[in-house]
C-alpha positions in Angstrom: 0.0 0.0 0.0 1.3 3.2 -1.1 1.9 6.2 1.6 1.3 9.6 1.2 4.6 10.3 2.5 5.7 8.3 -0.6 3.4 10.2 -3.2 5.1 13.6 -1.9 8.6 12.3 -2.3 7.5 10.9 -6.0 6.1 14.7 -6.6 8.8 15.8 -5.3 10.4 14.5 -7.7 8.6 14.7 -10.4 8.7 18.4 -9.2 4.8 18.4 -9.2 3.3 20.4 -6.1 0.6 18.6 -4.6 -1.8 19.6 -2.2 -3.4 18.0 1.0 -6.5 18.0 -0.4 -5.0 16.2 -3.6 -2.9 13.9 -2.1 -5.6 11.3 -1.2 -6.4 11.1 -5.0 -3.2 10.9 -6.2 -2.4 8.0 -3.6 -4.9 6.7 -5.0 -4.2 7.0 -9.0 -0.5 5.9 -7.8 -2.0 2.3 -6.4 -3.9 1.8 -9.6 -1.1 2.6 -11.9 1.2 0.5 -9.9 -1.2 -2.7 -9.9 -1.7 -2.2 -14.1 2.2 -2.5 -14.3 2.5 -5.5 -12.0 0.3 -6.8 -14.1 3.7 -6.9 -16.2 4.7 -9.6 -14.3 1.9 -12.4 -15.0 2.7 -12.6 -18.9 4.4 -15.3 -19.7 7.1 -14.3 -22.2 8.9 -16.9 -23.8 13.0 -17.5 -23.4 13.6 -19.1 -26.3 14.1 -16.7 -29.5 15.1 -14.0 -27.2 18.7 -14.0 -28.0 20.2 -10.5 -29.4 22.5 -10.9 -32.5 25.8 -9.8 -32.3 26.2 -6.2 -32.3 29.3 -4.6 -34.6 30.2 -1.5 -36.0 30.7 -0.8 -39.6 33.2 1.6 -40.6 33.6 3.0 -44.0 36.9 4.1 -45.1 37.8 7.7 -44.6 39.0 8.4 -48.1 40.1 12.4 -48.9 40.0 13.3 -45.2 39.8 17.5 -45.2 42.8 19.4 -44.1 43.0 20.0 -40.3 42.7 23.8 -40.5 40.4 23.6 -43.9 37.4 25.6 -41.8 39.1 26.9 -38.8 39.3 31.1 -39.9 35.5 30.6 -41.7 34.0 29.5 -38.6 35.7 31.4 -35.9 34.9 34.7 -38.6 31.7 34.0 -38.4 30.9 33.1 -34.7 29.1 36.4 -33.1 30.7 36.4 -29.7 34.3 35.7 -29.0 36.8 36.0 -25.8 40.3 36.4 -26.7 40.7 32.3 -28.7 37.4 30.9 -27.4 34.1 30.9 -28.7 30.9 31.9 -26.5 28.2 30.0 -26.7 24.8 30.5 -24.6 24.4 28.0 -21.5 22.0 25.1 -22.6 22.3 23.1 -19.4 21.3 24.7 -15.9 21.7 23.5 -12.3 18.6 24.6 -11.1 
């Protein structure tokens, strides 16, 4: 049986704000989702067939490589915002 001490640490989270007055429904909705899943675990699945096939990589050869250099001065000429050699990029990934 699911707690609602366990649904606020799952919205919590989730970072989903639930109120008092919600959280018997969620606890709830949480019970029922969990007893469709563990429903998972009556299907029989059969073992035999299940075998991957061997994974490999495929490499083509690397004919007329470009020049280290080639694009260098195009790109850095036009980047917008530079400090001294580096380029300046905006942040994508936050710690928030």
């Amino acid at each position: 049986m699911t707690t609602g001490e366990e649904v606020k640490k799952l919205a919590a989270l989730a970072r989903v704000k639930v109120s008092d007055e919600e959280l018997p429904k969620f606890t709830k909705e949480f019970e029922a989702i969990l007893a469709y899943v563990g429903q998972l675990e009556k299907i029989d699945v059969p073992k035999e067939g299940t075998e991957r096939p061997a994974l490999r990589n495929v490499f083509r050869e690397d004919t007329n490589p470009t020049e280290s250099g080639t694009w260098t001065k195009k790109l850095v000429a036009a980047f917008p915002y530079k400090e001294g050699d580096a380029l300046v990029v905006k942040q994508v990934i936050s710690h928030e």
